[in-house]
C-alpha positions as CSV (number, residue, x, y, z in Angstrom):
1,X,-2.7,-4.6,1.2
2,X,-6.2,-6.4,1.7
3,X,-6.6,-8.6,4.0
4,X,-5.2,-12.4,3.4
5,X,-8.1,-14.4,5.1
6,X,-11.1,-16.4,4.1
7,X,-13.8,-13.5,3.5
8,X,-16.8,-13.3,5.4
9,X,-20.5,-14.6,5.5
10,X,-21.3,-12.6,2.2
11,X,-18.9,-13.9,-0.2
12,X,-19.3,-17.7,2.2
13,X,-20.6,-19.5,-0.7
14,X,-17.7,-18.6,-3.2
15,X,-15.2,-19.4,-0.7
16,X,-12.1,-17.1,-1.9
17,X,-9.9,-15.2,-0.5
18,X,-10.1,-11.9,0.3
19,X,-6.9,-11.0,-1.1
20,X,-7.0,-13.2,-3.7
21,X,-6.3,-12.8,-7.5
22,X,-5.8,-14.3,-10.7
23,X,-1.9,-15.3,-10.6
24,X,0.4,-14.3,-13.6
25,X,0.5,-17.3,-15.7
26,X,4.0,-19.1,-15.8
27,X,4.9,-22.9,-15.8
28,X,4.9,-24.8,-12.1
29,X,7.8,-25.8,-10.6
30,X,9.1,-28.8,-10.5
31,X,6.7,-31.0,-8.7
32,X,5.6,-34.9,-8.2
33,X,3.2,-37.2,-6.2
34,X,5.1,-37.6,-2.9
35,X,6.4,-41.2,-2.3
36,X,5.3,-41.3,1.5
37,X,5.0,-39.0,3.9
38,X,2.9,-37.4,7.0
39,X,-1.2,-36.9,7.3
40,X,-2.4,-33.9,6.6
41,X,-5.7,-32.4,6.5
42,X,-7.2,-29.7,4.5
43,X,-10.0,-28.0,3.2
44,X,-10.9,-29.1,-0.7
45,X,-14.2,-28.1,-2.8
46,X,-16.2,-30.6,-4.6
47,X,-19.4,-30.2,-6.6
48,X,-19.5,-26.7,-5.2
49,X,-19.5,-27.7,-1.9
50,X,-16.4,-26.9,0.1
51,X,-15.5,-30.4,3.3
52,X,-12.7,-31.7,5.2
53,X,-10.0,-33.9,3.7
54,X,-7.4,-36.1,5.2
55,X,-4.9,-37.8,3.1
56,X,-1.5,-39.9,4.5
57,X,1.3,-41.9,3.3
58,X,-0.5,-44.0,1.1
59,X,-1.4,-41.0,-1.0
60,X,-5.4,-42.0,-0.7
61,X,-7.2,-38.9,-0.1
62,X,-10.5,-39.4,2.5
63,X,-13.2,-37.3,3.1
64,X,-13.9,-36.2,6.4
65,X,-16.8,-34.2,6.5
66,X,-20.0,-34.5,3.9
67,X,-22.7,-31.3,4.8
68,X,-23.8,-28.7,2.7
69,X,-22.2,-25.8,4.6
70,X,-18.8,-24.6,4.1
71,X,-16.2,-26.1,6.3
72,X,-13.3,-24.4,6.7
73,X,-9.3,-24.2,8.1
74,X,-8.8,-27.6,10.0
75,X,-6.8,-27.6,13.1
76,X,-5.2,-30.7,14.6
77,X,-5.6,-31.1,18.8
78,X,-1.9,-31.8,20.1
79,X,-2.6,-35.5,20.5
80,X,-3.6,-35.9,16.4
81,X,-6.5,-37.6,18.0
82,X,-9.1,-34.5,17.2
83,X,-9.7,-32.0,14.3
84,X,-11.1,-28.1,15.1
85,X,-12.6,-26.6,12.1
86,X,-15.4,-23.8,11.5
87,X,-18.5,-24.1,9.5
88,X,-21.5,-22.4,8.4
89,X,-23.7,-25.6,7.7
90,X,-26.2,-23.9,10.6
91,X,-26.1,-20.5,8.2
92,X,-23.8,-18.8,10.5
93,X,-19.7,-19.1,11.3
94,X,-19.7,-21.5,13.9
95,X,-16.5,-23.8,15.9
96,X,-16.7,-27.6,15.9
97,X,-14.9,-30.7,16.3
98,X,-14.5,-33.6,14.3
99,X,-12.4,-37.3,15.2
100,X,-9.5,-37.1,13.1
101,X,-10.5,-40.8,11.8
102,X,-14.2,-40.2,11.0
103,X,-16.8,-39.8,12.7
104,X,-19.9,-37.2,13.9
105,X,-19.1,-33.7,14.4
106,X,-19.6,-31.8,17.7
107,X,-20.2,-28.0,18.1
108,X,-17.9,-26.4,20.6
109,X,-20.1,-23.7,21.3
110,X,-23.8,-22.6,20.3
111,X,-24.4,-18.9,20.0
112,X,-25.8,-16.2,17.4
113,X,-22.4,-14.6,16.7
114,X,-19.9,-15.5,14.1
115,X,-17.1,-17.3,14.9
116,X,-13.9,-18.6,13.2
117,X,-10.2,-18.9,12.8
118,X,-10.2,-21.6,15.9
119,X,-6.9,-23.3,17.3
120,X,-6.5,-25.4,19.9
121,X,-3.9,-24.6,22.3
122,X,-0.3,-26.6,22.5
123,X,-1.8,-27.9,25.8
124,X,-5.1,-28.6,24.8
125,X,-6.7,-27.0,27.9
126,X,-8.1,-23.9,25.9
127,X,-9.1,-22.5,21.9
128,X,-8.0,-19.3,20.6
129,X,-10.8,-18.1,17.7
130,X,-12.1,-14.9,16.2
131,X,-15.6,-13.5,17.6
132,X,-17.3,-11.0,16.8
133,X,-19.4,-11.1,20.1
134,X,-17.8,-7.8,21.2
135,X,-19.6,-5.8,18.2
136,X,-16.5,-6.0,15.7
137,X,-14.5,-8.8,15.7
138,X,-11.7,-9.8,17.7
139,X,-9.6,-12.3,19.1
140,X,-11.0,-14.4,21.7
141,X,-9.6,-17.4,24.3
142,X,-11.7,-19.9,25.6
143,X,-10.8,-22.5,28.5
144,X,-12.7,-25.8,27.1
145,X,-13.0,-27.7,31.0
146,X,-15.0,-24.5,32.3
147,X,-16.2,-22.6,29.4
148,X,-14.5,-19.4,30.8
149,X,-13.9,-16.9,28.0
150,X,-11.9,-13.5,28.0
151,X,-11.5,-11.4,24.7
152,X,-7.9,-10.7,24.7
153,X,-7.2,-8.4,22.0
154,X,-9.6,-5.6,20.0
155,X,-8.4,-3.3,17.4
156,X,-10.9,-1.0,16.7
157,X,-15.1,-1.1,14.8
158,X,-13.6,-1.5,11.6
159,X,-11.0,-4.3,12.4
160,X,-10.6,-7.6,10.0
161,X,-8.3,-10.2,12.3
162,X,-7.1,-13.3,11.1
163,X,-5.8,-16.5,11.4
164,X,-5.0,-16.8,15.2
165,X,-1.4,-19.5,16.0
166,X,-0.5,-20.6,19.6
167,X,3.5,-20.8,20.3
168,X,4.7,-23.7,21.2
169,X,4.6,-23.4,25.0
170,X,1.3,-21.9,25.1
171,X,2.4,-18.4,26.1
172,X,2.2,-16.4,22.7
173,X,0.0,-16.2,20.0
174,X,0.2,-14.8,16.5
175,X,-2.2,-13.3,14.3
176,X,-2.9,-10.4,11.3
177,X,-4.4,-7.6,11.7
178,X,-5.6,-4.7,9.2
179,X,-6.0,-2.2,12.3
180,X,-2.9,-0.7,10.8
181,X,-1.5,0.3,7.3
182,X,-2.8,-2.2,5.1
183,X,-2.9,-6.4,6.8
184,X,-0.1,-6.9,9.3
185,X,0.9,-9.2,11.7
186,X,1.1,-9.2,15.5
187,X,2.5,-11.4,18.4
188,X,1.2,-11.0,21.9
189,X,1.1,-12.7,25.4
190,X,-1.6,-15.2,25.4
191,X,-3.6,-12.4,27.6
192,X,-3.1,-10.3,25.1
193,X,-0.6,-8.1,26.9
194,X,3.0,-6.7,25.1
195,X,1.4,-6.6,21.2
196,X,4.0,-6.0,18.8
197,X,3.7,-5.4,15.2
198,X,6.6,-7.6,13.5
199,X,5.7,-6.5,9.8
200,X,6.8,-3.2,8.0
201,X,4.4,-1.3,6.4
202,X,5.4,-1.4,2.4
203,X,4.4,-5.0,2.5
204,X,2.3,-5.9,5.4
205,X,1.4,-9.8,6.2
206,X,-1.0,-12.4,6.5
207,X,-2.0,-16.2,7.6
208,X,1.0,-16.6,10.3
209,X,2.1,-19.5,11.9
210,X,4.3,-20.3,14.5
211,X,7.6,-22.4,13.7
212,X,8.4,-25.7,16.3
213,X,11.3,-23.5,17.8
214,X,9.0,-20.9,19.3
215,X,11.7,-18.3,17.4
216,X,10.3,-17.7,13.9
217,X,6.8,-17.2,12.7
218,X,6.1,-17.9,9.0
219,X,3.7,-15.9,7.3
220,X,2.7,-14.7,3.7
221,X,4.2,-11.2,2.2
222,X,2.3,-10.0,-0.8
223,X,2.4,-6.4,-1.4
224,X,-0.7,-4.1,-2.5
225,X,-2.5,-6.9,-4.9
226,X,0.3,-7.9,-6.1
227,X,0.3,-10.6,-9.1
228,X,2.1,-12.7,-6.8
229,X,2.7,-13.8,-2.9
230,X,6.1,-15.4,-0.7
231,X,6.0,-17.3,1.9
232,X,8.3,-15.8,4.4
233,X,10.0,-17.0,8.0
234,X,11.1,-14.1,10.1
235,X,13.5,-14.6,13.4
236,X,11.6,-12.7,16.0
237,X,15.1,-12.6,17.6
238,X,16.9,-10.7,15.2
239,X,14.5,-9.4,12.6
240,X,15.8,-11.4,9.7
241,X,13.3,-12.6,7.4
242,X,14.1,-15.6,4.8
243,X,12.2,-16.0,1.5
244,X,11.0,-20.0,1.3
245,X,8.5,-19.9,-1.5
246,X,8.6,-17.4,-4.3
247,X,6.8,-19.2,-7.0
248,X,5.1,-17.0,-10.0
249,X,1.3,-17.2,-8.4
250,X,-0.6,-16.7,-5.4
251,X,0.9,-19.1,-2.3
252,X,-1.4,-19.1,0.9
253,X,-2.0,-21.1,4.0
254,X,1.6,-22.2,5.0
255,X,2.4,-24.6,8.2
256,X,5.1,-26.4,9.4
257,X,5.3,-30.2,9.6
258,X,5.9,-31.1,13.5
259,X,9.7,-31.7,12.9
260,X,10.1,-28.2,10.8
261,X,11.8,-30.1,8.3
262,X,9.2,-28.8,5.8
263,X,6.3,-26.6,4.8
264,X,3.1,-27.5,3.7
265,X,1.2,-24.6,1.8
266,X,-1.5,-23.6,-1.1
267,X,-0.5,-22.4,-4.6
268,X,-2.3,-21.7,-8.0
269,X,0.6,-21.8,-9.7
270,X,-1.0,-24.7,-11.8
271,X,-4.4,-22.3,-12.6
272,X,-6.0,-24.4,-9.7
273,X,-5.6,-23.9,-6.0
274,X,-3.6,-27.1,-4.8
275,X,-2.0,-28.4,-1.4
276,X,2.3,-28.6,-2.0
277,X,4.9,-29.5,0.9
278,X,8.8,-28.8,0.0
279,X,11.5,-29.9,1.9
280,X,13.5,-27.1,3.4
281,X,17.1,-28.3,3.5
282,X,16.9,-28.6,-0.5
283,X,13.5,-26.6,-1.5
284,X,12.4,-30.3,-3.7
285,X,8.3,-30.2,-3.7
286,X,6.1,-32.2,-3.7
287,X,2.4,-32.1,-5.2
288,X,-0.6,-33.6,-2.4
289,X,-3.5,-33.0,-4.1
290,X,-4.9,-33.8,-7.9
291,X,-8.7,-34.4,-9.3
292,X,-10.8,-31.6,-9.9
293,X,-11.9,-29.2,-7.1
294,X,-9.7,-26.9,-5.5
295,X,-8.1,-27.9,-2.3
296,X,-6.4,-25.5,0.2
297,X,-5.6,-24.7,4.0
298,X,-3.1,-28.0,4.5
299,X,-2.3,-28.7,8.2
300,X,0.3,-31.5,9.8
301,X,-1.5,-34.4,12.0
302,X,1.2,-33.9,15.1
């Protein structure tokens, strides 16, 4: 399986995924403008260049950022009040921060390396990112008052990490990995301590995400380049594993809404990439984004 994350510097300008191809074409499911409902901000491409969106429960969509770099994966601080994002706009991978109602952008930190993937921790005291300060890239945490930084997992020269998610009390985090058979994902101690490897080999994973609870992480199941991707939940209790999208195309870049009473996630299932949330009790979705451009990477203002 290749790897389920934004690709790197070299293919920056195109902005695809890595794993990404062209999706079988079949008819979308049943889908509508939403009547309401929460903020969410995501990534969408315009004219070719690739900004921040926010849209809320009056269905207007507002732009956020406006530079000619990319600007990628947007990451809501606990308090709703900030947005963490990455950006090449300086020609090289690098963390910022942006108001989430407008406003200038400030870098979070100023070095040569490239670095990506950021989240802000449930307590808002630290980041976890990807670096690849080490020599390859790994997984880094950074503590925002003091600046103090500790890699705290590596998996080997070759290594393509991804998509770094804090648990819910700050003590786990989840991420992908291809150190293994094909993309996989992980959960560790936030010091990187006790890795496990919650995927099976025959179909790996990618893009993970913790759920509210703390219990399940939800992550994308694909196959070796397969035609299509789910979107899966797995207990981290028991094992079990729960199918909550399987629509005919490629569906990426899940997360939870704060409540868990829904998803919100990325599908071409229309020929375009575009933001969906369904409801979980009943599986009814809902269409976010229209207009030209493709729009992807939704996340839930807490």
């Amino acid at each position: 399986m290749r790897t389920c994350r934004w690709a790197g510097p070299l293919l920056a300008a195109s902005v695809l995924l890595a794993c990404e191809r062209t999706a079988a074409t079949a008819p979308p499911p049943p889908a509508s403008a939403a009547p309401g409902g929460p903020t969410l901000a995501y990534e969408r491409t315009v004219g070719g260049n690739q900004d921040l969106y926010v849209t809320g429960a009056d269905g207007k969509e507002r732009r956020l950022t406006n530079e000619a770099g990319t600007d990628m994966l947007p990451r809501y601080s606990r308090d709703g009040k900030t947005i963490y994002f990455a950006s090449e706009r300086t020609g090289n991978w690098q963390l910022y921060t942006i108001p989430a109602e407008g406003g200038p952008a400030r870098r979070v930190r100023t070095n040569a390396f490239r670095e990506w993937q950021v989240e802000p921790s449930p307590d808002g005291r630290s980041i976890a990112f990807l670096s690849n300060q080490g020599g390859p890239e790994q997984l880094w945490v950074m503590d925002l008052a003091s600046q103090a930084q500790r890699m705290i997992v590596a998996h080997g020269r070759k290594t393509i990490f991804g998509n770094p998610s804090w648990s819910p009390d700050g003590r786990r985090l989840t991420y992908s990995s291809n150190a293994e058979v094909g993309h996989q994902i992980y959960v560790a101690n936030a010091d990187g301590t006790g890795e496990t490897r919650i995927t099976g080999y025959r179909r790996g994973g990618c893009e993970p995400r913790f759920h509210p609870d703390g219990r399940h992480v939800l992550h994308i199941s694909r196959g070796h380049l397969a035609e299509k991707s789910r979107i899966v939940q797995r207990d981290l209790t028991t094992g079990e594993e729960k199918v909550l999208v399987d629509w005919p195309a490629l569906n990426y870049t899940p997360t939870y809404s704060p409540d868990a009473s829904e998803v919100a996630f990325t599908s071409n299932v229309t020929g375009d990439w575009v933001v969906y949330r369904q409801r979980l009790a009943d599986g009814k979705s809902w269409r976010v984004t229209f207009g030209p451009g493709s729009a992807r990477s939704p996340e839930y203002r807490p």
